[in-house]
Structure formats: structure tokens, C-alpha cells
SEZABA-900946 format. One line per 8 residues: their letters; for each residue y, z, x of C-alpha. Coordinates in nm, 2 decimals. Each point is the difference from the previous one (the first is absolute). Layout:
BEGIN
A	Y:Z:X; ...;
***
This chain:
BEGIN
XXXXXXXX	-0.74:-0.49:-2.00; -0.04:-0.13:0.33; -0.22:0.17:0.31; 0.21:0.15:0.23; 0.05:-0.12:0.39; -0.17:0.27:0.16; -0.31:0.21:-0.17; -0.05:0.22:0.30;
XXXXXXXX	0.30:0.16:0.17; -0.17:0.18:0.26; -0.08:-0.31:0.14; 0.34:-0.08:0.06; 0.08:0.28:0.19; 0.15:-0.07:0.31; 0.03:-0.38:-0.05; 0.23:-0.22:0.12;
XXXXXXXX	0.27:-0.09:-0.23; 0.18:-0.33:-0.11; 0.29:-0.13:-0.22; -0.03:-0.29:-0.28; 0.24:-0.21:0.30; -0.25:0.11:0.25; 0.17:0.27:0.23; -0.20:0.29:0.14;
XXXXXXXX	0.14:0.28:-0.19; -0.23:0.30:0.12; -0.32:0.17:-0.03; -0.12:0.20:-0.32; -0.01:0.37:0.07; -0.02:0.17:-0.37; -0.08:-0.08:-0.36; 0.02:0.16:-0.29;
XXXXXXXX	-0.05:-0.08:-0.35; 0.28:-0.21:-0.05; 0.17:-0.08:0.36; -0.09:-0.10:0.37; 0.18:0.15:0.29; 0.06:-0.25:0.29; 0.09:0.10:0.34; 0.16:-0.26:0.25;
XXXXXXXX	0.03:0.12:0.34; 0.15:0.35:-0.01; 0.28:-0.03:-0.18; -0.05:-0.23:-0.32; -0.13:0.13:-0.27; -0.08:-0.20:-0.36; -0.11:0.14:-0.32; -0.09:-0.21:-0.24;
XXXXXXXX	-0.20:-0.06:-0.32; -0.39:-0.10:0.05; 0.14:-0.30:-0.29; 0.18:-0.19:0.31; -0.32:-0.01:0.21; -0.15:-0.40:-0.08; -0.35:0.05:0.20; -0.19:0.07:0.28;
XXXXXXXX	-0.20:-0.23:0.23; -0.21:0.24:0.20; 0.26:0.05:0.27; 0.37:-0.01:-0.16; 0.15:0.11:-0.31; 0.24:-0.24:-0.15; 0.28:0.10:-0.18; 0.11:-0.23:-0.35;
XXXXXXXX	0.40:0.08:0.11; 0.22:-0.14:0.32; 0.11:0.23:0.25; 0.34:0.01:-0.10; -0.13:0.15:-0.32; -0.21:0.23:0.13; 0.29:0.17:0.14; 0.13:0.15:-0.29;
XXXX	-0.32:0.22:0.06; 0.08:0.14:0.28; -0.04:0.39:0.05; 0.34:0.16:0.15;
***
């Protein structure tokens, strides 16, 4: 079984957020045991499994799905 991306969640808190295809998708503002909760601007809202979230570099979270895709995750 592999490792996953991210040991640490905390750490993540409040990060900046990208897609696989590189577009600024939001900042992380909750986790859970299974999910992140992204927040763009006031309005956008994405919750998503912590399985679509690739890595982290320090500074940005990066996301293993284009933003088209993460879409489907979006919080009415």
C-alpha cells in the first residue's frame, strides 16, 4: 500500500490550492477524516475526497484531477 500525499493535514490548513491542469482553485478551509473543504472567493465552494489531493510543496496543494472535474464537487 502506498504512503499517502499528505501525513499532516493541519499543515495544509489554509493553503493555496491547485488543479492537476494548474488553475488556482481555492484555499483549504476544513478537513475531516475523509474530505477537504475548499473555499474560492466567497462563493465557490468544493468538497472533495483527501484521495484527489497529489501533494504539497510547502506553499500549494496540488490536486491529481483538472478543474473541469473538480466541479462535480462543488457544494450548492
Amino acid at each position: 500500500m502506498s504512503e499517502p500525499a499528505i501525513l499532516h493535514w493541519e499543515r495544509v490548513m489554509h493553503k493555496n490550492v491547485r488543479s492537476k491542469d494548474r488553475v488556482d482553485v481555492g484555499t483549504i478551509i476544513s478537513d475531516d477524516a475523509e474530505t477537504i473543504t475548499i473555499l474560492k472567493g466567497a462563493s465557490r465552494e468544493y468538497k472533495l475526497p483527501k484521495s484527489y489531493v497529489e501533494g504539497f510543496d510547502g506553499a500549494e496543494v496540488w490536486l491529481s484531477i483538472p478543474y473541469n472535474e473538480l466541479q462535480n464537487f462543488k457544494i450548492q
